[in-house]
C-alpha positions in Angstrom: 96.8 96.3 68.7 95.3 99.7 69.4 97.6 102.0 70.7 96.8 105.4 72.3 94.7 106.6 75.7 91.1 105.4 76.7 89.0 106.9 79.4 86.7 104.5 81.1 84.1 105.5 83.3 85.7 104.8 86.3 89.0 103.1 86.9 90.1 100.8 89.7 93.7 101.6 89.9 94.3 98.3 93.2 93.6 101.0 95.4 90.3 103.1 94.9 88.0 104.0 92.2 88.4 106.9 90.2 86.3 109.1 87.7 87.5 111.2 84.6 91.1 109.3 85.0 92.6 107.5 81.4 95.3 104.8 80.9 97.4 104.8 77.7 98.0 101.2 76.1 101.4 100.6 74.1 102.9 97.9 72.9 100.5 95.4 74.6 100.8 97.0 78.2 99.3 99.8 80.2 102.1 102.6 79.8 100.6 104.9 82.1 97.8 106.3 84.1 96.2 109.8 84.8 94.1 112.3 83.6 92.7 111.5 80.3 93.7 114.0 77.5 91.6 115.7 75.1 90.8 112.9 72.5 90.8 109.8 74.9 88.6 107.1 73.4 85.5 106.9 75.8 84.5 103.8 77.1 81.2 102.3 79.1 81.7 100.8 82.6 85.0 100.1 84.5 88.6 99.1 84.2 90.4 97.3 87.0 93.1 94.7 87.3 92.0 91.1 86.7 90.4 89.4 89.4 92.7 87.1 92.1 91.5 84.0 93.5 93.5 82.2 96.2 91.3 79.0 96.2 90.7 76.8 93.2 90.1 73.0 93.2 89.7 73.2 89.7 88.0 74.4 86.5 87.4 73.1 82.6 86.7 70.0 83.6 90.2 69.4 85.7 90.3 68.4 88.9 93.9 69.4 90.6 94.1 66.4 93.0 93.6 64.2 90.1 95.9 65.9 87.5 98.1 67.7 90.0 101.1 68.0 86.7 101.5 71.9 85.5 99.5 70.7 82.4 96.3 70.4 85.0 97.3 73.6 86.3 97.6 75.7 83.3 93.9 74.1 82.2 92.4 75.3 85.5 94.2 78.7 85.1 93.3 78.9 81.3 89.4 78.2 82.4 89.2 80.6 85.0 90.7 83.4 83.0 88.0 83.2 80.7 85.0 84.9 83.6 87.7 87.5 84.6 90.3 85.7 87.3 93.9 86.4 86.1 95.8 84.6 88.9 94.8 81.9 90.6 96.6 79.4 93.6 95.7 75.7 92.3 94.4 74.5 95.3 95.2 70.5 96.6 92.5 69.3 99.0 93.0 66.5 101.3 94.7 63.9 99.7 97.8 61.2 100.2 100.9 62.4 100.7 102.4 61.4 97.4 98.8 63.9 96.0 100.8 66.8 97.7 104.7 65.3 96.8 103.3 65.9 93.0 101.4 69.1 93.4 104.5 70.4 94.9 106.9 69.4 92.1 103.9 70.7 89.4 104.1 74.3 91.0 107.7 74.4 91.2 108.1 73.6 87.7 105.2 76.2 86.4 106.6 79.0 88.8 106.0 82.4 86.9 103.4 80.5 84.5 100.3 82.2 83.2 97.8 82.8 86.1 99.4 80.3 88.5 100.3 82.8 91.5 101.6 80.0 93.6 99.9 76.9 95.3 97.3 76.5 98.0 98.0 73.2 100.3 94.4 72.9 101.9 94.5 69.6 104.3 95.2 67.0 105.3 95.9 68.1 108.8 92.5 69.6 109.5 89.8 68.6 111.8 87.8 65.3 111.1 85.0 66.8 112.8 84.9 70.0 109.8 86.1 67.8 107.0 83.4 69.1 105.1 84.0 66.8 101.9 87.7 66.0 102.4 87.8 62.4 102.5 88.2 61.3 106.0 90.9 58.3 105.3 93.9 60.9 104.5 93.5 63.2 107.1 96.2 63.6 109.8 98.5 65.6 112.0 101.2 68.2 110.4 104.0 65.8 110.1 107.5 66.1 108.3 106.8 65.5 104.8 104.5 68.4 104.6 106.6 70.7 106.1 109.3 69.4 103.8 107.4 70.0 100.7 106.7 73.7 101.8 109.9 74.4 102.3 111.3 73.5 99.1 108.2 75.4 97.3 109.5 78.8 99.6 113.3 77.7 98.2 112.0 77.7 94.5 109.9 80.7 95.3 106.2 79.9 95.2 104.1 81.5 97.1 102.0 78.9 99.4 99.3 79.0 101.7 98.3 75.8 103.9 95.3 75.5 105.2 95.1 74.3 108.9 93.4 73.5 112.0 95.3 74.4 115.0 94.1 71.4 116.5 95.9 69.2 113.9 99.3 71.1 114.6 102.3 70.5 117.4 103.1 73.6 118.8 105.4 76.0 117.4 104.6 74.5 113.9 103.0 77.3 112.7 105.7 79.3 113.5 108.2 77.6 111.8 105.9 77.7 108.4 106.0 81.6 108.6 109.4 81.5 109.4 109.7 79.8 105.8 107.6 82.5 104.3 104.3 80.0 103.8 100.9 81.9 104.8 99.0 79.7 107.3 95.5 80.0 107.1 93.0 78.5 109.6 90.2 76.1 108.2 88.5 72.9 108.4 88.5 73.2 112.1 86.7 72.6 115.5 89.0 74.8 117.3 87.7 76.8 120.1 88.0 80.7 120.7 91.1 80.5 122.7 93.1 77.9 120.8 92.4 79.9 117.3 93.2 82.8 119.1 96.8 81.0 120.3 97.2 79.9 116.2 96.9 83.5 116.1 99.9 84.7 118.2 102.3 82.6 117.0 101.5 83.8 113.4 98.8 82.0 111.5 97.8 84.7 108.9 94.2 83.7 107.1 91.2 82.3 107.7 89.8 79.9 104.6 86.8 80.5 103.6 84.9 82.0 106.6 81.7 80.0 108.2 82.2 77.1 106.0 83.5 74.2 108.1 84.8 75.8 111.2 83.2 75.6 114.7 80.5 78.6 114.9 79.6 81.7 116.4 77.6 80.9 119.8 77.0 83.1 122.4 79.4 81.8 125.0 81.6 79.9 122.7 82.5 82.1 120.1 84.7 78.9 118.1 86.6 79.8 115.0 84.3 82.0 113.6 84.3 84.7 116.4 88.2 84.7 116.9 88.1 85.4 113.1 85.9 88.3 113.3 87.2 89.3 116.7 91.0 89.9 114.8 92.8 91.7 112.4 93.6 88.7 110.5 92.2 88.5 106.6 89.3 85.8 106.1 88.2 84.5 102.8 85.0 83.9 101.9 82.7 82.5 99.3 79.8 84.8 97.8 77.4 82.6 95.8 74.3 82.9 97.7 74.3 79.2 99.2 77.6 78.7 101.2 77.3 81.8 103.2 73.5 83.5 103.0 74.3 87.2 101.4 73.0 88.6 104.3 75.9 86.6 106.6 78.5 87.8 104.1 77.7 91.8 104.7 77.3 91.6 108.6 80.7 89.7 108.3 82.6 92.2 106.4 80.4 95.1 108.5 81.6 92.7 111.5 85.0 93.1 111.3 87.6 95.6 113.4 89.2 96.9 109.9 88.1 97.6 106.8 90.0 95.1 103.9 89.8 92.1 106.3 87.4 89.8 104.2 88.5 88.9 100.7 86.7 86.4 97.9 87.5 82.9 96.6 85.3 80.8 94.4 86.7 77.6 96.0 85.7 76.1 92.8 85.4 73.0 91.4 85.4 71.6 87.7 82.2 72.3 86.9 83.3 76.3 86.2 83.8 76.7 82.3 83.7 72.6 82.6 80.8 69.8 82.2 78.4 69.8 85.0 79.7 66.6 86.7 82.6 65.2 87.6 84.4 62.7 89.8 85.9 63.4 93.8 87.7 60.8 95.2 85.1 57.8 95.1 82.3 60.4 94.8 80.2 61.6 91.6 79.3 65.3 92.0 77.5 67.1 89.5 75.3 70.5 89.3 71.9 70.7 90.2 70.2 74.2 90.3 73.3 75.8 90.7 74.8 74.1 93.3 77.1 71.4 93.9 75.8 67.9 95.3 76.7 64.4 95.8 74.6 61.7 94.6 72.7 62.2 97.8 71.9 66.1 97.0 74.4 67.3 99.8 76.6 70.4 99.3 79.9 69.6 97.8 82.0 72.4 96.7 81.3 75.7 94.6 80.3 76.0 91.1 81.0 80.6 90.9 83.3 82.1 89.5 85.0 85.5 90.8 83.3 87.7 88.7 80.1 85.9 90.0 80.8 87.0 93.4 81.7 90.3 92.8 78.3 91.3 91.0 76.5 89.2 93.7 78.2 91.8 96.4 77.7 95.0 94.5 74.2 94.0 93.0 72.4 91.5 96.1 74.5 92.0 99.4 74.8 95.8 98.4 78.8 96.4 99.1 80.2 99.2 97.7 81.5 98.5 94.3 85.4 100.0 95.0 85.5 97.9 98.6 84.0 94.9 96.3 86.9 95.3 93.9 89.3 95.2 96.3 88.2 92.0 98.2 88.6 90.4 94.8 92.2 92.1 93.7 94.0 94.4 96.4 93.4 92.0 99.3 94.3 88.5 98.3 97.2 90.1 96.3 98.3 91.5 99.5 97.6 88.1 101.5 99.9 86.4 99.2 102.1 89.8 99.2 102.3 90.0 95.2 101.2 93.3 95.0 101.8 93.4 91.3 98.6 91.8 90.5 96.7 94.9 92.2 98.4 97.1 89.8 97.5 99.2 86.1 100.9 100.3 85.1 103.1 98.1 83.7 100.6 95.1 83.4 99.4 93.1 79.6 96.3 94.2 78.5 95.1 90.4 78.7 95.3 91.0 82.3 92.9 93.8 82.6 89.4 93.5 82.8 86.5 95.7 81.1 83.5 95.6 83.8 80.3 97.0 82.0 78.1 99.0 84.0 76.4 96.0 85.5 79.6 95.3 86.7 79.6 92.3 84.8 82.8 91.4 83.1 82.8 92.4 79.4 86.5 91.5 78.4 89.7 92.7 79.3 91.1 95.6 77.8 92.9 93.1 74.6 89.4 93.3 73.4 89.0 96.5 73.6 92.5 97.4 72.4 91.6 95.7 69.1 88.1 96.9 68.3 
């Protein structure tokens, strides 16, 4: 290990992007930032905490609803980290109930594991007219059991977010999962204007992956989409050029009545850093000219990693770079309030990523350290 002060082009610090600034690496960690002394090692590109991805189905070749055990966590955390994204949320799609009984034990026993930031519950009590690929036979109303199994995740403290449509919800259910500390997101839903709007008030927090199986934008029913863009709730979204056109994903973040209100997730499947096919519930899916399909050619999850997305928004959609880095770092750390995974100081150099000028990731700053 290389000790001593660099000075990168520019540095993301979690919050904006700086020029001329240095960090000094010691013992493994970043010891400090500011201005770089006389004698910093000059680098190419950009340093910025690791990338954060709050919706992953999988990765190497592991499916979570089929291994959901905190071996099959660590392997989708372990592939991920590999293109850049340092923390991830595991994410269970619709499944039976005893799918979500394990995934909840798994993330209680890897709390504080390598890249595993907390768990993301996404169905079964969605809409079965936005199902998207969630298999149809599972899904069904908030009941007892789920509620049960996020409230002993909040006890052992991990992080949760559980995707929803209000439809599928009693009232004053939502409310109760924020009272436990869960961050409900809106998703997979038919919902109209008003009633996401009412999911709204009585505290869902997120919106899952904007556009993508939710009732649309149209002029005189402005569904989930418009209450989305119409609040000051954060939305993610998924930047790979098929789910959302690139031109879609700048009007949205244009769109929106703040600024950090859209964030990225990959919503990937086994394919990244896996083979190109695997198995869904009773479906094959495999890759075909970079996108995801069923045997019939239909879309059927993503195959993009974060680091993907982020030189897709600086290089095609043309988004700033330092309001790019901080839909793939400050926000969804702040979404899943960990703001220590939007941070410099204090973090492992294995947790820090070298960008090169293309914005492309390069390595994290272990590599770097060492050469």
């Amino acid at each position: 290990m290389r000790d001593g002060w660099i000075r990168p082009e520019r540095l993301f610090d979690g919050e904006d992007l700086i020029e001329g600034a240095g960090l000094r690496l010691a013992a493994g960690l970043v010891a400090e930032v500011g201005p770089a002394p006389a004698g910093a090692r000059a680098i190419p590109g950009t340093v910025t905490p690791g990338y954060v991805d709050l919706q992953v189905n999988g990765g190497g070749g592991v499916l979570l609803n089929a291994d959901p055990t905190p071996a099959g966590m660590a392997a989708i955390a372990a592939a991920h980290r590999r293109f850049g994204t340092v923390a991830i949320l595991p994410t269970l799609i619709t499944d039976a109930p005893e799918a979500l009984d394990r995934a909840a034990e798994a993330a209680l026993a890897a709390r504080g594991q390598e890249g595993i930031a907390g768990l993301h519950i996404e169905g079964p009590h969605i809409s079965l007219a936005r199902k998207g690929t969630h298999a149809p036979r599972f899904i069904r109303p908030l009941d007892a059991r789920t509620m049960d199994a996020v409230r002993r995740l909040r006890a052992g403290g991990v992080p949760v977010m559980i995707t929803l449509a209000p439809e599928a919800v009693a009232p004053g259910q939502i409310a109760q999962l924020r009272a436990m500390g869960a961050v409900v997101s809106i998703g997979h839903s038919d919902a109209s204007f008003e009633d996401t709007r009412a999911a709204i008030a009585e505290g869902a927090n997120c919106f899952t992956h904007l556009f993508n199986a939710m009732s649309p934008l149209v002029h005189r029913a402005p569904g989930v989409v418009g209450a989305a863009l119409d609040s000051l709730v954060p939305a993610g979204i998924i930047c790979d050029g098929i789910h959302v056109t690139d031109e879609l994903v700048g009007l949205a973040i244009r769109a929106r009545r703040a600024p950090d209100l859209v964030f990225l997730v990959s919503d990937a499947m086994p394919s990244v850093g896996g083979p190109d096919h695997f198995r869904l519930y009773d479906m094959d899916l495999h890759v075909q000219d970079g996108r995801l399909v069923n045997t019939e050619g239909s879309l059927a999850g993503a195959h993009v990693t974060m680091a993907e997305s982020v030189a897709r928004l600086i290089g095609t959609v043309g988004v700033a770079p330092r309001t790019a880095l901080r839909m793939a770092v400050t926000i969804p750390a702040r979404v899943m309030a960990l703001p220590g995974l939007a941070a410099l100081v204090g973090r492992r150099v294995e947790d820090v990523l070298h960008l090169a000028p293309d914005w492309t990731v390069a390595g994290t700053l272990a590599g770097l350290a060492d050469g």
